[in-house]
C-alpha positions in Angstrom: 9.2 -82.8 143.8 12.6 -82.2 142.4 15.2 -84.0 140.4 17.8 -85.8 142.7 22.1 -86.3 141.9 24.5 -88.1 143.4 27.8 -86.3 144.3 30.9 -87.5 145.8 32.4 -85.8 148.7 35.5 -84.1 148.7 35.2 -83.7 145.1 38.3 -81.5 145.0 40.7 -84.3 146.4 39.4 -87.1 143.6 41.6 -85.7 141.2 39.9 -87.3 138.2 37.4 -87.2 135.8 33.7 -88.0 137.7 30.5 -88.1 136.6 27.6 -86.6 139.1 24.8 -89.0 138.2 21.2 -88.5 138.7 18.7 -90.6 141.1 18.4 -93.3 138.1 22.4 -93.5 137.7 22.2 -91.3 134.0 25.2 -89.4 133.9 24.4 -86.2 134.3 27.2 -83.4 134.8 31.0 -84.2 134.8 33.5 -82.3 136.8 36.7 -82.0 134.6 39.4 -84.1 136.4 42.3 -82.1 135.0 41.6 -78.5 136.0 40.8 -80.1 139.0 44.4 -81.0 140.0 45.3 -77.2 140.3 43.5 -77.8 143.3 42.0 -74.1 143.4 39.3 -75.0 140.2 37.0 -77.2 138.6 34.5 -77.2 136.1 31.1 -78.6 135.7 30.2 -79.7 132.3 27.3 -81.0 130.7 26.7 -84.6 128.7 27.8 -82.5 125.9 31.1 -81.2 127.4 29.8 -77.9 127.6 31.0 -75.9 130.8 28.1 -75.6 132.9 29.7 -73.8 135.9 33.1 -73.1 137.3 34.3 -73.2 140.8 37.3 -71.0 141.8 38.3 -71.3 145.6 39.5 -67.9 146.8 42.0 -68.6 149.6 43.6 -65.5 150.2 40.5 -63.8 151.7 39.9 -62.8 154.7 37.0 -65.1 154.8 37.3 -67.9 152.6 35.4 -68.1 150.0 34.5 -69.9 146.4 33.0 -68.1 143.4 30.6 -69.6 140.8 31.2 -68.8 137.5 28.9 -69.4 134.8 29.5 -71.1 131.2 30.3 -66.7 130.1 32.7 -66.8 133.0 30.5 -64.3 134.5 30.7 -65.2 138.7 27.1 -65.4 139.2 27.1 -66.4 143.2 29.6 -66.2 146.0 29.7 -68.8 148.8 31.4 -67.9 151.7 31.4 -68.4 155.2 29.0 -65.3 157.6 31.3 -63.1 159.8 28.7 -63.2 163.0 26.5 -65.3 163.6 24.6 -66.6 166.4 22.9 -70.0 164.8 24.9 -72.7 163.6 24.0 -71.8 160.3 27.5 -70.2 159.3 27.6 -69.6 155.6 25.3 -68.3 153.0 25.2 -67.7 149.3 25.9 -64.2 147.9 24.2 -63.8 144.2 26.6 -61.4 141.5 22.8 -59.5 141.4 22.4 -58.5 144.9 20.3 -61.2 146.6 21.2 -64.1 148.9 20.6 -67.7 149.4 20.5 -69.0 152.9 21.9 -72.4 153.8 20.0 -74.2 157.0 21.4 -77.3 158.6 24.4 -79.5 159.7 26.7 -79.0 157.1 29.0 -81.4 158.5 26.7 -84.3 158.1 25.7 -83.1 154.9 21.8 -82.8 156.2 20.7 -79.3 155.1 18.8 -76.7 152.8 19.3 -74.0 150.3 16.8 -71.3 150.6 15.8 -68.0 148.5 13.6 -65.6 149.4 12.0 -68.0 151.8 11.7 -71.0 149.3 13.3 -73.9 149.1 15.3 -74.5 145.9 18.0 -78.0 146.8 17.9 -80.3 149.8 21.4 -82.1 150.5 21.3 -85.8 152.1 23.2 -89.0 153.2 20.4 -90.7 153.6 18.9 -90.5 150.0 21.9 -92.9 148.5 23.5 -95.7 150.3 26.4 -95.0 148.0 29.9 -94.6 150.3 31.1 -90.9 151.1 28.8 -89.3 148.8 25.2 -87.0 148.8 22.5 -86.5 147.5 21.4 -83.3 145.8 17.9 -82.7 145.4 16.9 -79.7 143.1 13.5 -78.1 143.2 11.3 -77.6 139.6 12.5 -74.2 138.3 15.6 -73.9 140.4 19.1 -74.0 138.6 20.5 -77.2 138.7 24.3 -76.5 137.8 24.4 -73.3 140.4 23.0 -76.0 143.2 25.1 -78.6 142.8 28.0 -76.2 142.5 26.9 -74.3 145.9 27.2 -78.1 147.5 30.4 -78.8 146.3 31.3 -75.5 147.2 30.1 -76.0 151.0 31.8 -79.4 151.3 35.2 -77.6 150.3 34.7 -74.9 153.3 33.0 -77.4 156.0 36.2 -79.2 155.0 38.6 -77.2 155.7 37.0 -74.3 158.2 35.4 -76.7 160.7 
């Protein structure tokens, strides 16, 4: 059993400071309100301000895409949408050292998975909170809670605009 967050959809259209609380309303991570008015970043930071993660939205790809920066500024995952596929599973997670993390589900109705190597490492859900237009986050034990919240934030910015 993991550790749950609330997060509020369409993050990158709030414009202000917010905190991403967890399941028992204790702050937890805020995204920084004023880089996020460049409309192209935002940062994640800690109860004690530290920059957690950093999302950049790459929009002159051929596929969009957003990178994951870590507090070093190192880009430590890619999220992007998959050239070809089949499923309705249309985007995945490329990590800066060569692996991948597959996401499984509706996107659009913010029901779905985030899997490595087989493994599930977050859950995203509506139906967790009863909290208007935002969802849940539900990290597994071990996994990297920063990277998963970012990677949701980061699909509800594509699902947004690419669907």
């Amino acid at each position: 059993m993991g550790r749950k967050f609330v997060v509020k959809e369409r993050l990158f259209a709030v414009g202000d400071d917010y905190w991403v609380e967890d399941e028992h309303g204790e702050k937890a991570f805020l995204v920084d309100g004023k880089v996020l008015r460049l409309r192209d970043t935002f940062e994640l930071r800690d109860t004690e301000g530290n920059t957690v993660a950093t999302i950049r939205e790459k929009v002159l790809t051929v596929r969009d895409a957003m990178k994951i920066e870590n507090a070093d500024g190192d880009v430590v995952a890619t999220v992007r949408k998959k050239l070809f596929t089949p499923f309705h599973d249309k985007y995945h997670v490329e990590l800066a050292d060569g692996g991948e993390y597959e996401v499984h589900g509706d996107l659009l109705d913010k029901e779905y998975t985030v899997k490595g190597d087989g493994h599930r490492l977050a859950e995203v859900s509506r139906k967790w909170f009863r909290i208007r237009d935002t969802y849940g986050v539900e990290v597994e034990d071990g996994a990297d809670v920063p990277l998963m919240i970012a990677i949701a934030v980061c699909l509800d910015r594509l699902v947004e605009h690419n669907d």
